[in-house]
N, C-alpha and C positions, 0 to 999 in steps of 0.2 A: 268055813270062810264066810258064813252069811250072821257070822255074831258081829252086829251092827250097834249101839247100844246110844252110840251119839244120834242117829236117824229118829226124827219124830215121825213114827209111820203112819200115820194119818194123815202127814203130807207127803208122803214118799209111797203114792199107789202103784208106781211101775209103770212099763210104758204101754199108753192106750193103741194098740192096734188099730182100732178104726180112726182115730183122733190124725193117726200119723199117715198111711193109709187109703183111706178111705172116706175123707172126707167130701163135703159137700163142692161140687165144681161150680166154678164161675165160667159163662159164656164170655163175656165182654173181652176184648181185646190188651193182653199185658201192656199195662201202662209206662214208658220209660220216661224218665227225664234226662237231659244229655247237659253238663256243663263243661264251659272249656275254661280255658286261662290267659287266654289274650285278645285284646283290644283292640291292636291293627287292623284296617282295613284287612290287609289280605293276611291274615289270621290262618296260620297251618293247624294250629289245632282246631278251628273253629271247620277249618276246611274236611279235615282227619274227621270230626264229629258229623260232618253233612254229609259224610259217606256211610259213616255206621248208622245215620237215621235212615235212610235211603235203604240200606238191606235190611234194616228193622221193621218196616215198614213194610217191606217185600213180603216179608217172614209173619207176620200181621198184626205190630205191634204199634199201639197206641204213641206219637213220638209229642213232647215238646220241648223247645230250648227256653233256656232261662237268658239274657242279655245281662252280662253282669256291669253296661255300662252306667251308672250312675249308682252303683253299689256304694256306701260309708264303708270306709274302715270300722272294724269291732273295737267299742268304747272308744269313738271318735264325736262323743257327745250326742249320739239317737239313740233310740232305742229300737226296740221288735215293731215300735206303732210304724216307720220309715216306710213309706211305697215298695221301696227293691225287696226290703228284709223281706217285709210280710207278702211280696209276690214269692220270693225267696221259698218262705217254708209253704204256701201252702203249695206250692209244687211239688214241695218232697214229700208234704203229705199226698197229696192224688199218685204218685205213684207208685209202685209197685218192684222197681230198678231202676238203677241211674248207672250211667254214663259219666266217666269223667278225664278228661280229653284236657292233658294240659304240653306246654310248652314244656322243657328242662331250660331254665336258667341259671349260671352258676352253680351246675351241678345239683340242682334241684326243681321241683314246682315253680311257677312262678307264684308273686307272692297274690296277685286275685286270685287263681284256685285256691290256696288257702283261707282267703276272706269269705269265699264262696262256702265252705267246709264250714269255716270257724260260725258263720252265722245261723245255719242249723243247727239245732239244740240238741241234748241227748233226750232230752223230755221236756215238752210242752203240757203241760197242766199233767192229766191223761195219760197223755198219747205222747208215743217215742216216734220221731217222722221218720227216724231211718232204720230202727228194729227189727229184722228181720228180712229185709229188702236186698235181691238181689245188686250186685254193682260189678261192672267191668271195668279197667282200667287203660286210659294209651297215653303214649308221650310221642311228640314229636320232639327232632331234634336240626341245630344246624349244623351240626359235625356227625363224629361217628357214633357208632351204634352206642348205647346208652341207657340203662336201666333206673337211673335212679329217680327220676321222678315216679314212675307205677307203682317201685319199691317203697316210695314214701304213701301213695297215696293205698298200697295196700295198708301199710301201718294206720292208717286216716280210719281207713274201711272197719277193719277189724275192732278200730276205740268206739267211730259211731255204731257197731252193734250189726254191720251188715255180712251176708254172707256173699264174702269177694270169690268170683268164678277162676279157676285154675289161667285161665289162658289170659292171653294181655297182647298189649301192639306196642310195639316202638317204631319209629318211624325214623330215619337217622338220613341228614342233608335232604329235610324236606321239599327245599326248595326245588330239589330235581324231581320229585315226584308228583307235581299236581303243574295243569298244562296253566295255557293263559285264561281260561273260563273256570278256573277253579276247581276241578275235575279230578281228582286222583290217576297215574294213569296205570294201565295193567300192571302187575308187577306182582312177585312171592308176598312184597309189604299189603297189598289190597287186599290178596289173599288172604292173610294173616286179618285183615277186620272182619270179610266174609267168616270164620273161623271164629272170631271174639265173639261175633252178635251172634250166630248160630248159639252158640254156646249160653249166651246169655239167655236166650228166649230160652232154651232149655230147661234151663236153671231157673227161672222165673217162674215157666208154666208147672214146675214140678212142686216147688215150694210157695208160692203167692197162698193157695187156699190152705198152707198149714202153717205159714211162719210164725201165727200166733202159740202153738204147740209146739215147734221147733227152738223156740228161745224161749219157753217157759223154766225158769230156775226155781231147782228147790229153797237155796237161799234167800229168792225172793218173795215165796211164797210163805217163809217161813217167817220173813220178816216183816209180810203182812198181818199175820197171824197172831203175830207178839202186839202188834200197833191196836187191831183192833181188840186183844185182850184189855191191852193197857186202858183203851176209851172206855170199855163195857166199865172196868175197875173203877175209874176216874167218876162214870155216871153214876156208880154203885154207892161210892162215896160222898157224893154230895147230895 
């Protein structure tokens, strides 16, 4: 079972024990970034998000929100050079996991989290900003209980390249749940974020100092390989 003959083994060394393991640990405190989905003053998911940074934060992680109010629409005539874009990615670059805390509208996301999504890249130059990075998901809702928006933004998770954590929050008839100070108040649902963020920092500190080894692909490697044969070729020839 080990006649392989498609495998180019020179890129296929097996996997590094110490690389996956035993690699070198970072001190600094896991970085998160937290985006939500709505605008309104009293914003449930914005509210939902000020509680998972608040136990994140307990827990000792590095927290900042991005404000997606003066975000473009994608290909609404700017570009990446735009103020929001570019505070946009380099946030997703500095961190390490994101947070993403939207509304259900219409039976889905609303449509700024997705503008929020849509404007980070799969790769910038280099560098892939959301590659390997933890991400947890919530939704708030004004009816009943309701999965589809986490359901989508797991689908979001999984295209940009992150590793989405098992557990998630739904929030359903927000409006009953957070007092007049904005405040979430006890309930199984708080509970349920205590539980997401836990999990999330788990997930973070386990993979942050390997995610470059944990999403290394052989296909990619292979098709670095062929690119710089082809340059050495191309040099050879002229």
């Amino acid at each position: 079972m080990t006649d392989t003959p498609n495998i180019d083994d020179a890129l296929f060394p097996g996997i590094d024990g110490n690389r996956l393991l035993s690699p070198p640990i970072a001190a600094h405190p896991p970085r998160i970034l937290i985006l939500y989905g709505s605008l309104r003053t009293r914003s449930f998911s914005r509210l939902a998000a000020e509680e998972a940074a608040r136990i994140l934060v307990r827990l000792g992680a590095e927290v900042r929100f991005f404000n997606p109010s003066g975000l473009p629409l994608v290909d609404d005539g700017v570009d990446a050079t735009h103020p929001k874009v570019r505070e946009l990615r380099n946030l997703a670059s500095w961190s390490e996991g994101m947070v993403w805390s939207s509304p259900e509208r219409h039976g889905a996301m609303t449509g700024l989290m997705k503008t929020q999504i849509d404007w980070i890249p799969l790769s910038e130059g280099a560098v892939r900003p959301t590659q390997g990075k933890t991400l947890a998901v919530m939704q708030v809702s004004g009816g009943s209980q309701s999965f589809n928006a986490v359901n989508q933004m797991r689908v979001l998770g999984r295209w940009m390249r992150m590793l989405t954590i098992p557990n998630q929050s739904s929030i359903p008839k927000a409006f009953q749940e957070f007092d007049a100070e904005g405040r979430m108040r006890p309930s199984p649902l708080y509970d349920r974020i205590v539980d997401v963020m836990e999990e999330l920092m788990k997930f973070t500190l386990l993979t942050r100092d390997r995610a470059d080894y944990l999403v290394d692909r052989y296909s990619e490697r292979k098709e670095s390989a062929d690119a710089l044969i082809n340059r050495v070729n191309l040099s050879a020839a002229t």
